[in-house]
N, C-alpha and C positions, 0 to 999 in steps of 0.2 A: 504493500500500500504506500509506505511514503515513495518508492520507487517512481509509484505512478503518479503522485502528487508530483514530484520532481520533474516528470516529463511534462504533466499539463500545463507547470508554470515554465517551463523551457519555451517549450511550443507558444505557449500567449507571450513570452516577452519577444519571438522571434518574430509572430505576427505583427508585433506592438512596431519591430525594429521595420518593416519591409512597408506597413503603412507609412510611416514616420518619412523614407526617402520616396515616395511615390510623388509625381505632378500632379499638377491641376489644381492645387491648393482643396481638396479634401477633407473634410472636418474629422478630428479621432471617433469612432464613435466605442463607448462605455463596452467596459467585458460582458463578455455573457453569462446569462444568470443560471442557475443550476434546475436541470429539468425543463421540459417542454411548457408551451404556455399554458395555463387555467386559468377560468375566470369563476368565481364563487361569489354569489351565488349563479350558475347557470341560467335557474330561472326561481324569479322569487313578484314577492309584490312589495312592493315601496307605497305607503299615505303622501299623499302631495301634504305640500309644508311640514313634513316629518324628514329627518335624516336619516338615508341610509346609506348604506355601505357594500361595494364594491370590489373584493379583492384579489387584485391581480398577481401572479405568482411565475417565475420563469423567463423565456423568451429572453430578449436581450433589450433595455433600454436604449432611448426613451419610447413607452407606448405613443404610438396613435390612436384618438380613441373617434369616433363618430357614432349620431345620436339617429335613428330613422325621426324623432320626432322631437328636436332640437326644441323647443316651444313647448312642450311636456317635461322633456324633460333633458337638459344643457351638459352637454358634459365639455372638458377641455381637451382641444387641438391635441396636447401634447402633454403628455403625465412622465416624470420621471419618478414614481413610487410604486406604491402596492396596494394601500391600504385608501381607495376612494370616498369619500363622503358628497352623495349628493342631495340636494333637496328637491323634489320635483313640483311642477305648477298644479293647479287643480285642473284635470282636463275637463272641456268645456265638452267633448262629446267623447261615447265610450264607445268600445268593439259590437260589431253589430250582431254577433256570432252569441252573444250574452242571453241565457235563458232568462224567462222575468224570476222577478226577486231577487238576481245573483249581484256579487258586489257591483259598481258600478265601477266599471277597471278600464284604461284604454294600455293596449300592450306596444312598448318599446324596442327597440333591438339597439342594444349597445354594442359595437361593432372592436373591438381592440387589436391594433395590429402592431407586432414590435417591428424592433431598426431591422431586422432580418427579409421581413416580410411574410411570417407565420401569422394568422390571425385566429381568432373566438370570438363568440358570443352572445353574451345574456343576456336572457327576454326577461326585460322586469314589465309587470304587471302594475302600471302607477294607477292606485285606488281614488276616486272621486272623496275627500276630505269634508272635515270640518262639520257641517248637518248633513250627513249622506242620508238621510229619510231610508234609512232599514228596516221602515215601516211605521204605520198608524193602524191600529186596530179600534173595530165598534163593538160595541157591547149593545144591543138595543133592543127595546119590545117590537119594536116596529116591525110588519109583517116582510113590509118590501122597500130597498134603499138601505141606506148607511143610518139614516135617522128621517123623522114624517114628524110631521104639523098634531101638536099638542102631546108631546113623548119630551123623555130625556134619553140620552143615547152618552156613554162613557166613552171617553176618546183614552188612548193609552199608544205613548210615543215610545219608540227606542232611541234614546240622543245618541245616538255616536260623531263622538268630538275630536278630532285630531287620530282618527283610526278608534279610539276605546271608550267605550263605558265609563260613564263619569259620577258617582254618587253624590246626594247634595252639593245641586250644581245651580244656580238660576238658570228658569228658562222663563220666558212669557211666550203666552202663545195668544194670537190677535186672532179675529175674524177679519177677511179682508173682503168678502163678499157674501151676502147673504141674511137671513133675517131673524138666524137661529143666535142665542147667545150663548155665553159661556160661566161657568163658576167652577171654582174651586172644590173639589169632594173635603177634601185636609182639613176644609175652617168648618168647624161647629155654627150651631146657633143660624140666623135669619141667611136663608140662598143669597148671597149677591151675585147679581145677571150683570155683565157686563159685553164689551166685544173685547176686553184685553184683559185678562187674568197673570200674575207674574206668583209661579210656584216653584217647589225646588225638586229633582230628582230624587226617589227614595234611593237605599244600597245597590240596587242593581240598575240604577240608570236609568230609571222607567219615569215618565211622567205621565200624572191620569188627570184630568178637566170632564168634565159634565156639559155634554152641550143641550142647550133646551131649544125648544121650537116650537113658538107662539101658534094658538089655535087658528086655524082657518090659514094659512096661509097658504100659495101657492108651489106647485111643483119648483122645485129650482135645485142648483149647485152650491152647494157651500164651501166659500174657498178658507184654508184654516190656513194661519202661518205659526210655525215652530222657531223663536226666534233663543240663540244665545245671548242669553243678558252681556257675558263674562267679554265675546270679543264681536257680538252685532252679527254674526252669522248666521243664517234662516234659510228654513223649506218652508216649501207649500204644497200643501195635500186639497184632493177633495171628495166631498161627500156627494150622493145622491138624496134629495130629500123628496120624499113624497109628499103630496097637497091638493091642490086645486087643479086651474087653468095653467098653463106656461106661461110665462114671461118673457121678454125679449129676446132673442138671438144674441149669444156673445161669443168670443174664440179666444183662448189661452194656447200660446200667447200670441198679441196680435201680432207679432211681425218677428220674423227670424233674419239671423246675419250668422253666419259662417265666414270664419276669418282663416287665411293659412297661413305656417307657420316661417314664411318670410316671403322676401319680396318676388321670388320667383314661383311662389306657387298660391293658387285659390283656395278656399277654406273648402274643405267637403264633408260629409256626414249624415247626421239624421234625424230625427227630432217630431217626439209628437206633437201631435196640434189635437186639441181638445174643444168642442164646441157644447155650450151654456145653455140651456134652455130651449125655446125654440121646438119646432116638431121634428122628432124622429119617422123615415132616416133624412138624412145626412148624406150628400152629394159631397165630392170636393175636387176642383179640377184644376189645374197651371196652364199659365200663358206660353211655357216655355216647356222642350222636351228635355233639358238640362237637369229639370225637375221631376221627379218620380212621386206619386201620390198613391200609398195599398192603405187598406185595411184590413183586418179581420172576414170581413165580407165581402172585399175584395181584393185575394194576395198574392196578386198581379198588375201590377204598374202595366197601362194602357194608353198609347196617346191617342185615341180615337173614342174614349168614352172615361166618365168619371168615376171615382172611385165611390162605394159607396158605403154608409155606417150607419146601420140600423140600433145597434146600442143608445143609451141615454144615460149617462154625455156622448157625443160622437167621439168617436177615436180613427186619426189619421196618423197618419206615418209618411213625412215629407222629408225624401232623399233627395242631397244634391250632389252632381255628379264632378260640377266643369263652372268656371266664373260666369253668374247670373245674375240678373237684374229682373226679378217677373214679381206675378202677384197669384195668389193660389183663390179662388174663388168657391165660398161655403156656400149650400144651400139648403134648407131646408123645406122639409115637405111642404111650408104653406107658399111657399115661395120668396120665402123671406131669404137675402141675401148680405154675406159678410167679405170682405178681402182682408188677406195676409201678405203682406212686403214679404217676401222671402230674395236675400243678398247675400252674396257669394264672392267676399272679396280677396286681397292678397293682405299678405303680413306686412307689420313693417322692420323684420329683423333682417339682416343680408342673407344671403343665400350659400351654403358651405360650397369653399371651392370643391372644382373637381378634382376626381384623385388624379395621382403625379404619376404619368406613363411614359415611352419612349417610342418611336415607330419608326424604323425598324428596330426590335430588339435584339436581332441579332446582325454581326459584321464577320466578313472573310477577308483579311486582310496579306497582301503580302510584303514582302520585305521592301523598304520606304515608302508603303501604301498608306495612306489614307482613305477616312468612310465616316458619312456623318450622318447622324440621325436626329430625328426631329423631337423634344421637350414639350410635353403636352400636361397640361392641369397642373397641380399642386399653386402653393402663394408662395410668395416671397423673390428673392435671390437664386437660382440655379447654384451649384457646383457640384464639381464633378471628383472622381478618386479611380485607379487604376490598382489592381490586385499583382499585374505583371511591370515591371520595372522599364522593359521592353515598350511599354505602351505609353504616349501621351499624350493628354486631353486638353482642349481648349475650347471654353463655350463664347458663346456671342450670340445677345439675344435667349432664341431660345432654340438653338441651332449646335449642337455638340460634335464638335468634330476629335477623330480618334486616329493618331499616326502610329503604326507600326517602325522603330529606328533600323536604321540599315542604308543602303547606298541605292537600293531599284534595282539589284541586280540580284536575280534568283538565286536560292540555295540551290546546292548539289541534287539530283535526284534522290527521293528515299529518305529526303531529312523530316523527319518527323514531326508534325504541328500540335499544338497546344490550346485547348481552349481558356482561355482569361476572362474575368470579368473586371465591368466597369462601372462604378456604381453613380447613377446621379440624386441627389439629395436636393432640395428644399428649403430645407433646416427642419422638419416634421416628418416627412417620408421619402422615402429610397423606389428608386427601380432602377434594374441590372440590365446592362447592353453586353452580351455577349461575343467577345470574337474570339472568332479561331484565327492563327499567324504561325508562322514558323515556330520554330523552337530556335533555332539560330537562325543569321543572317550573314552573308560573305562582308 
């Protein structure tokens, strides 16, 4: 064993010595790290505004790291460590692949490539934070609906806060629409009916409110909001209440914008749309075929006919594909109509450069030949480094040319040739031009 320790550090100081006299002014790059590359976790789920961690193991410094969804979730150009720490945003839309009830996740691919050009990488799972609405449940006499016209109906939240369950916590929960009120179960003595009630979470994170709903009133939607006292964070749920006649036509929410996640690309994704009252069913059609409109009842996107939602509330499902400007158009049975702005804009972060390639990546060179090839993507500065002493580089622009030393005048027959490489760099990633050249020259 130390025999062989003796020869590794031979061998890397002999490497150290042979880069060290190379052209082209070539940066040193760092030893190589013991074992192949890992990334841990593989694949995990990270809470936006929670830190997690990332750990890289092997390969040879410095990583390169890229993010599929840099706006989700940032990682850096160029990591010389191991042990990552990142925070991710709250995604504003999730995987569409997500069965109902399941967390609300959109998945990432963090990409890691060392100075070699070995790469990995982890699919983190970044969870929708902060009120992710893991549910509202009714308690109710009522025959049919969430709650009905002269009943009490129990509401019971799950607050999950930064990913966990939080015990005596303030929350208040408002009514934001609708004619039902709310109290307190907690306080003794005389009901007070309010629209904003502010209580605290019991041990297991649970908060319970009473909602009442005044006699005679009409059919409608009850919009609830679940609000964190502690840092103003809020969902909103809704009910179905039974009653009367219908009331107006409305749509939650009125108008959607899809942003992407920088300058060169459009926002895409999905998003339900909810319509309030009004008679069942439920038409809903776009101005543009950019836009996709299914429901339940109908779960197939058509551009030749509208989609349609027999349920009360209606429920739509508005996909966008490509940068839009249109309006989605509700209607309902009596003919009553609504519009939805649906916008499909670009980001305003820049755009990750392309990766750093060569074309041709390979050369056949003979003795005082020269051959050049062309530098494509990566940022910064080019230069360049030679592995054969024999070879040397000189860039201009983005144009790398590669002379093999010697006078032009052919080796002996039979003389044997060598493949070399050549590596061009950045200052954040490498790619390798390959030539083949004599082994001597006359």
């Amino acid at each position: 064993m130390k025999f062989q320790s003796f020869l590794k550090f031979a061998l890397a100081l002999l490497a150290s010595v042979i880069v060290a006299s190379c052209g082209g002014g070539g940066a040193e790059v760092p030893a190589s790290q013991s074992g192949g590359l890992t990334i841990n976790p593989p694949e995990g789920t990270f809470f936006a505004g929670v830190i997690g961690t990332i750990t890289i193991q092997g390969g040879r410094l410095p990583y390169t790291l890229t993010s599929s969804e840099p706006a989700v979730l940032a990682v850096p150009t160029t990591f010389n460590g191991h042990l990552l720490e990142l925070v991710p945003n709250n995604p504003g839309t999730v995987d569409a692949s997500l069965a109902a009830g399941a967390l609300p996740i959109r998945t990432v691919n963090v990409i890691v490539r060392d100075a070699l050009g070995a790469t990995g990488t982890a699919q983190i799972h970044v969870a929708q934070n902060f009120l992710t609405g893991y549910g509202m449940r009714s308690t109710t006499t009522c025959v049919d609906g969430s709650a009905c016209a002269g009943a009490d109906t129990i509401l019971s939240f799950d607050t999950v806060t930064n990913g966990t369950l939080h015990g005596n916590r303030p929350f208040r929960i408002e009514v934001v629409r609708g004619q039902c009120l709310l109290n307190d179960p907690a306080i003794s003595g005389t009901t007070r009916l309010g629209t904003s009630v502010t209580t605290a979470s019991d041990h297991e994170g649970k908060v319970l409110v009473t909602l009442s709903c005044p006699q005679g009133i009409q059919a409608q939607l009850e919009v609830v909001r679940l609000v964190d006292v502690g840092t103003g964070a809020s969902t909103e749920f809704v009910l179905s209440v039974t009653g009367g006649a219908t009331v107006d036509m409305s749509v939650i929410p009125p108008s959607l914008t899809f942003t992407g996640f920088d300058t060169a690309h459009c926002g895409t994704g999905t998003s339900d749309l909810f319509v309030l009252d009004g008679q069942a069913p439920y038409t809903a059609v776009a101005t543009s075929s950019a836009v996709s409109i299914t429901s339940t009842d109908s779960p197939t996107a058509s551009t030749t006919a509208p989609a349609i939602s027999r349920s009360s509330p209606g429920r739509f499902t508005v996909s966008v594909s490509n940068c839009v400007d249109a309006t989605v158009i509700v209607t309902d049975a009596s003919g009553k109509h609504l519009t939805v702005s649906v916008k499909s804009q670009v980001g305003s972060a820049d755009p990750p450069p392309a990766a750093l390639s060569v074309a041709p990546n390979t050369l056949n060179l003979g003795c005082g030949q020269a051959g050049s090839v062309i530098v494509i993507g990566g940022a910064g500065t080019y230069s360049a480094a030679s592995t054969d002493p024999n070879l040397s580089t000189v860039i201009s622009a983005n144009t790398l040319t590669i002379t093999r030393a010697g006078t032009g005048v052919a080796p002996p027959p039979g003389t044997p040739t060598v493949a070399s490489s050549v590596t061009v760099t950045d200052g954040t990633s490498l790619a390798i031009v390959s030539v083949t050249n004599p082994a001597t020259c006359p």
